[in-house]
C-alpha positions in Angstrom: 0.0 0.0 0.0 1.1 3.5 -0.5 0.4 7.4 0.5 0.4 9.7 -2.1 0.9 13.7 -1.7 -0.3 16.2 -4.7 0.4 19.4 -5.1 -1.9 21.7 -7.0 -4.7 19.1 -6.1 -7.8 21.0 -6.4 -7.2 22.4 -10.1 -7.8 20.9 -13.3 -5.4 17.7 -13.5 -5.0 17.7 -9.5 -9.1 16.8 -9.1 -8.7 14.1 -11.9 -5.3 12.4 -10.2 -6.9 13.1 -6.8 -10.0 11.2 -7.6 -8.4 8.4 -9.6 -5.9 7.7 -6.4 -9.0 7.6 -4.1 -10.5 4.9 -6.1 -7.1 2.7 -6.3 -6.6 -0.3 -4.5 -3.3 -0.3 -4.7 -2.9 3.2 -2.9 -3.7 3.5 1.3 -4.1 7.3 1.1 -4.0 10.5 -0.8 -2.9 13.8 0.9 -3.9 16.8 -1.4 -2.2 20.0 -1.3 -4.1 23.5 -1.9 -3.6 26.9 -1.2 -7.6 26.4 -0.2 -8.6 23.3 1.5 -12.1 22.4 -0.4 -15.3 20.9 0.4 -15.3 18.0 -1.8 -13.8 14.7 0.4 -13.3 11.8 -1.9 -12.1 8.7 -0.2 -9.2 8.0 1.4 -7.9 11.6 0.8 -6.9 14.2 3.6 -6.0 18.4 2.6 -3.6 20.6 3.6 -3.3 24.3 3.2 0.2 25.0 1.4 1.6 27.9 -0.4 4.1 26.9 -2.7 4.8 30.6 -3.6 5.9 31.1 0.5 9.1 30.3 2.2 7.6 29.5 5.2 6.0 26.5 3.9 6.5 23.7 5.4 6.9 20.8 2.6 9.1 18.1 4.8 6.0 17.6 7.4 3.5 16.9 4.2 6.3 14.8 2.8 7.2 12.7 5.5 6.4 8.9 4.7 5.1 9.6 0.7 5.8 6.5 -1.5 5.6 9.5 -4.3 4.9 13.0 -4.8 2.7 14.1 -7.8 4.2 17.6 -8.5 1.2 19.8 -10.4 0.6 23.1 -8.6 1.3 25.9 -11.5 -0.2 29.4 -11.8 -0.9 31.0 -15.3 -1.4 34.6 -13.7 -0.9 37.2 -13.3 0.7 37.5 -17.4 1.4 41.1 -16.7 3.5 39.7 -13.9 5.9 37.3 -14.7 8.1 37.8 -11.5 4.9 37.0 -9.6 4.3 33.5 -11.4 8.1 32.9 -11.5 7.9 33.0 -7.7 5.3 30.4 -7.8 6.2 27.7 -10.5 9.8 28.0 -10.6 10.8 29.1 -7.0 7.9 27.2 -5.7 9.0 23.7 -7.6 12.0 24.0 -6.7 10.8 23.9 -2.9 9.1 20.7 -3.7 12.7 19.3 -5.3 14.6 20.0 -2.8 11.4 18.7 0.3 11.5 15.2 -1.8 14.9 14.9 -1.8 15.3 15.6 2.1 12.2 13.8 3.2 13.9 10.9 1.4 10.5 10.5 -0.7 11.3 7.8 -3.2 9.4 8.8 -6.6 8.7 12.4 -8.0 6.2 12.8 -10.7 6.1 16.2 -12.3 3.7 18.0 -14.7 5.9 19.3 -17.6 4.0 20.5 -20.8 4.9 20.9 -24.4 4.9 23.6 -23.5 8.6 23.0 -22.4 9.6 21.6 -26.4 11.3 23.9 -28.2 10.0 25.1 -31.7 9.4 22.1 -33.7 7.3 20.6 -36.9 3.6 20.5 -37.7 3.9 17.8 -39.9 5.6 15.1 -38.1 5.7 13.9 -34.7 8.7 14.2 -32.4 9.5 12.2 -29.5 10.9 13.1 -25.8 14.2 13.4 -27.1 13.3 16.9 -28.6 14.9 19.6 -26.8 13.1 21.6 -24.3 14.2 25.0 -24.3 10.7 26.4 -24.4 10.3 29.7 -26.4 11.7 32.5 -24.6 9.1 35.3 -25.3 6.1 33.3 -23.1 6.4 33.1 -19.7 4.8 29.8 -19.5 7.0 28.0 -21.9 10.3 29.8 -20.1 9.7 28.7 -16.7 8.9 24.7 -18.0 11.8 24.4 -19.9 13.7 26.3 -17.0 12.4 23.5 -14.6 13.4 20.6 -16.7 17.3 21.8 -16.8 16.4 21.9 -12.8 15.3 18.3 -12.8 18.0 17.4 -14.6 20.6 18.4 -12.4 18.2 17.5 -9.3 18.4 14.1 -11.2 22.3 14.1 -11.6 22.5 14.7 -7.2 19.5 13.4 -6.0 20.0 9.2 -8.3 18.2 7.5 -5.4 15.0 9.7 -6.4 12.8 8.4 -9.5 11.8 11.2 -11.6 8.9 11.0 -14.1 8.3 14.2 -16.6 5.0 14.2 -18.0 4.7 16.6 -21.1 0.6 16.3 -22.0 -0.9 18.8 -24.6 -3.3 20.7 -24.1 -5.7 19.4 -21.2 -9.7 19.9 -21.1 -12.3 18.5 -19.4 -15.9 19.3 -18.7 -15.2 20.5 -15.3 -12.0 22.8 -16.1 -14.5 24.8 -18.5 -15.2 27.9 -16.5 -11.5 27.9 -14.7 -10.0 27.8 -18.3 -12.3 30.7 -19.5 -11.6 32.7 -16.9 -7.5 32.1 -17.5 -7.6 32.4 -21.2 -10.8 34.4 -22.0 -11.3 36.6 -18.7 -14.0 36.0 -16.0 -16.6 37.9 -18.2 -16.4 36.2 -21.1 -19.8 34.8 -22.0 -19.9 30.9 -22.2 -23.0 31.1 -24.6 -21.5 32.6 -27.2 -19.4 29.4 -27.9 -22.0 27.9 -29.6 -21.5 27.3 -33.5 -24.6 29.0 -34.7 -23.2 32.4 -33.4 -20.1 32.5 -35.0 -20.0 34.0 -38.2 -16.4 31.8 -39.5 -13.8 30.0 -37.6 -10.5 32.2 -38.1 -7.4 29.8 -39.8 -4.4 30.6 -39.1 -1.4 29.3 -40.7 0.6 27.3 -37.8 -2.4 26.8 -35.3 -2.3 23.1 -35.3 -2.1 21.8 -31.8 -3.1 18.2 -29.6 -5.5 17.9 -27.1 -6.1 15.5 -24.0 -8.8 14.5 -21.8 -7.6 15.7 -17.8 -9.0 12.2 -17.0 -6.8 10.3 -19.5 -3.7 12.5 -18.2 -4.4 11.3 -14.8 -4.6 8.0 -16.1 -1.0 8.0 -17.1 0.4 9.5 -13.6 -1.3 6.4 -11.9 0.8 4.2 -14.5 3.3 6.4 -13.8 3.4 5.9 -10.3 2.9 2.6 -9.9 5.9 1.6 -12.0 9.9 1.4 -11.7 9.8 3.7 -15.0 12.1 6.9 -15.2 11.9 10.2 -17.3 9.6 11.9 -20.2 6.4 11.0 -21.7 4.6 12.9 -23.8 0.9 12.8 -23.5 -1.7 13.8 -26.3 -5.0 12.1 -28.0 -5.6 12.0 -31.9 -6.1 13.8 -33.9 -4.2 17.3 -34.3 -6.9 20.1 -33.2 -6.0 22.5 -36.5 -8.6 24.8 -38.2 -10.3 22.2 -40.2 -11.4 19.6 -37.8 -12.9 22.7 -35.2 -14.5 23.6 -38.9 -16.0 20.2 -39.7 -17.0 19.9 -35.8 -18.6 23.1 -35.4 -20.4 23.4 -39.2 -18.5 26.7 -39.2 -16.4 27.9 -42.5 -13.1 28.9 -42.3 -11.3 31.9 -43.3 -7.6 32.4 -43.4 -6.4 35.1 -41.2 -2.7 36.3 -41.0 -1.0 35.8 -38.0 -0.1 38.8 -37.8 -3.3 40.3 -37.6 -4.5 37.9 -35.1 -1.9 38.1 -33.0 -2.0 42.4 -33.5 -5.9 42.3 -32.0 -5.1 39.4 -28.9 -1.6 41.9 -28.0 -3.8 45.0 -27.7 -6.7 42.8 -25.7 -3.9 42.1 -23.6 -2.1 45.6 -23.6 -5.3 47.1 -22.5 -6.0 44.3 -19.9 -9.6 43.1 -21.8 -8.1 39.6 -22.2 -6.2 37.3 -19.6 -4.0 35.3 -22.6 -0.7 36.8 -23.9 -0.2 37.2 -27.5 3.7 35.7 -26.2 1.0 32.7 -25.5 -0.2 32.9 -28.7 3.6 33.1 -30.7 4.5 30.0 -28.7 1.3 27.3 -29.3 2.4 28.9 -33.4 5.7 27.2 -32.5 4.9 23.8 -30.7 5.6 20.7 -32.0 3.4 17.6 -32.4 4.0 15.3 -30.0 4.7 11.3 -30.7 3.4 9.2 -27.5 4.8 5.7 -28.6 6.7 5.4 -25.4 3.9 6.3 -23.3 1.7 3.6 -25.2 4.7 0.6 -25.2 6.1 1.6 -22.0 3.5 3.0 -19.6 0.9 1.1 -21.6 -0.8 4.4 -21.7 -3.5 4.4 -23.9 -6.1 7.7 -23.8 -10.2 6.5 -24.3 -11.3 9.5 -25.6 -10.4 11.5 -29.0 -9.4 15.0 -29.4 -12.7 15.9 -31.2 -14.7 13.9 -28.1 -12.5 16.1 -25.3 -13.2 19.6 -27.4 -16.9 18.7 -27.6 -17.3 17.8 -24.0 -15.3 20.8 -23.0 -17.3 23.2 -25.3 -20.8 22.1 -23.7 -19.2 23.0 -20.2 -17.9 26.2 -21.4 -21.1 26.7 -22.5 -23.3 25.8 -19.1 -20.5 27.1 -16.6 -20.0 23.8 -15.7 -17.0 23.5 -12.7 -16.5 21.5 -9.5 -16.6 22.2 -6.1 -13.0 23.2 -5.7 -11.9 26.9 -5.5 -10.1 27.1 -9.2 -12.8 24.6 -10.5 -15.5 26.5 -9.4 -18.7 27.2 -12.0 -19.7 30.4 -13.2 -22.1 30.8 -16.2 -21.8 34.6 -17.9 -24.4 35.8 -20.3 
């Protein structure tokens, strides 16, 4: 039997790991970490109240005994602040390193991205051996890459420790809907007016061809994860590519080609005026990522995701939609318009 700690447990992959390690035999408990203890008390699953972002947190008492610790707290604002979420993800990770490594925990499974990949094709898959160097201009792709040269030395000192890196594409689930439009789109963006018969074309732009994964079917793969002897990356994503034409074809919406740079002119002056949460540095890098190839998760992990990218976007859009949420402080629902 083993006890589990995860950080970041009440947000979008932390509720889907959280509730999959409640319902494992093979794990004896789960200790969730949150800046807010929540209501929701799944089974076999105790909260604490940490701040990763504060020196004075105390990570070696919530440590003590873990079989593993599922590393997935991450803050995507403020963008207009990058020192501020710099003090969370990277300073605050590096807090958790360094509390596994003296609490003598013996596995470390932490939530990359590809985000973290540096600029790669659209065409063709590449696998984990792709660097990760991130694209400098986003704030979010600077600090992952920054944490994987930290693991990488953390992994050259610290050899007793097993360290998984989970790189997943984009994650959505019903329940993330109204936290996501509130990171992305702002908290007053109307969830109604995703629906297809509203929008007047679906805007292609050259370069915006991305993956997609369920949360659930991520969370899937840090069980596997954490419950083997395996070490190092997997990359995580369902098929197919999310590009222009499929969200076409699934929403009955026609496309029109639109420059990037007039797309990325109207998000940088949302963003310059504050109207819009997402950064148009955001934007340059998702123009930038690579595809991702999940053979070793499939061989290896025997990883396989149940739904497809086109099931996960139309699960996610009906919850954007209905403000659908959870009863967790960054999950919570919130239907505007």
């Amino acid at each position: 039997m083993s006890r589990i700690v995860v950080t970041g447990a009440t947000g979008n992959v932390g509720t889907s790991v959280v509730r999959l390690l409640s319902e494992d035999p093979e794990v004896d408990s789960v200790l969730g970490l949150a800046r807010r203890v929540p209501e929701w008390s799944p089974p076999k699953t105790q909260w604490s109240a940490v701040d990763l972002s504060s020196e004075q947190a105390d990570l070696g008492k919530e440590f003590a005994g873990a079989d593993a610790v599922v590393h997935l707290a991450w803050a995507f604002q403020p963008t207009h602040d990058p020192a501020a979420t710099w003090r969370t993800n990277v300073l605050g990770s590096i807090r958790v390193f360094e509390a596994v490594a003296a609490a003598g925990v013996p596995a470390l499974v932490h939530a990359s991205s590809v985000g973290a990949y540096s600029p790669g094709p659209k065409d063709e898959a590449v696998d984990e051996s792709w660097p990760t160097h991130g694209w400098p201009d986003a704030a979010y792709c600077r600090e992952k890459a920054y944490l994987e040269r930290t693991l990488d030395i953390f992994e050259r000192d610290h050899a007793e420790v097993r360290v998984v890196r989970m790189r997943p594409a984009f994650l959505f689930k019903r329940e993330s809907a109204s936290e996501q439009r509130r990171i992305f789109g702002g908290r007053f963006l109307p969830g109604p007016l995703a629906r297809p018969e509203l929008l007047p074309f679906l805007p292609d732009i050259p370069g915006l061809r991305v993956q997609a994964l369920h949360t659930d079917d991520a969370a899937k793969a840090y069980r596997l994860a954490i419950h083997s002897d395996l070490r190092g990356a997997f990359n995580l994503a369902a098929e197919p590519p999310v590009d222009a034409e499929l969200l076409g074809e699934m929403l009955g919406t026609r496309r029109v080609r639109l420059p990037r740079t007039a797309a990325r002119s109207a998000l940088a002056a949302a963003w310059g005026l504050h109207l819009l949460p997402a950064s148009p540095h955001l934007f340059d890098a998702v123009l930038r990522l690579p595809l991702m190839d999940c053979t070793r998760a499939r061989t290896e992990l025997r990883w396989n995701p149940e739904h497809t990218a086109n099931e996960v976007l139309e699960e996610f859009l009906k919850g954007f939609q209905q403000g659908a949420g959870a009863s967790t402080e960054p999950l919570r629902g919130r239907k505007v318009g």
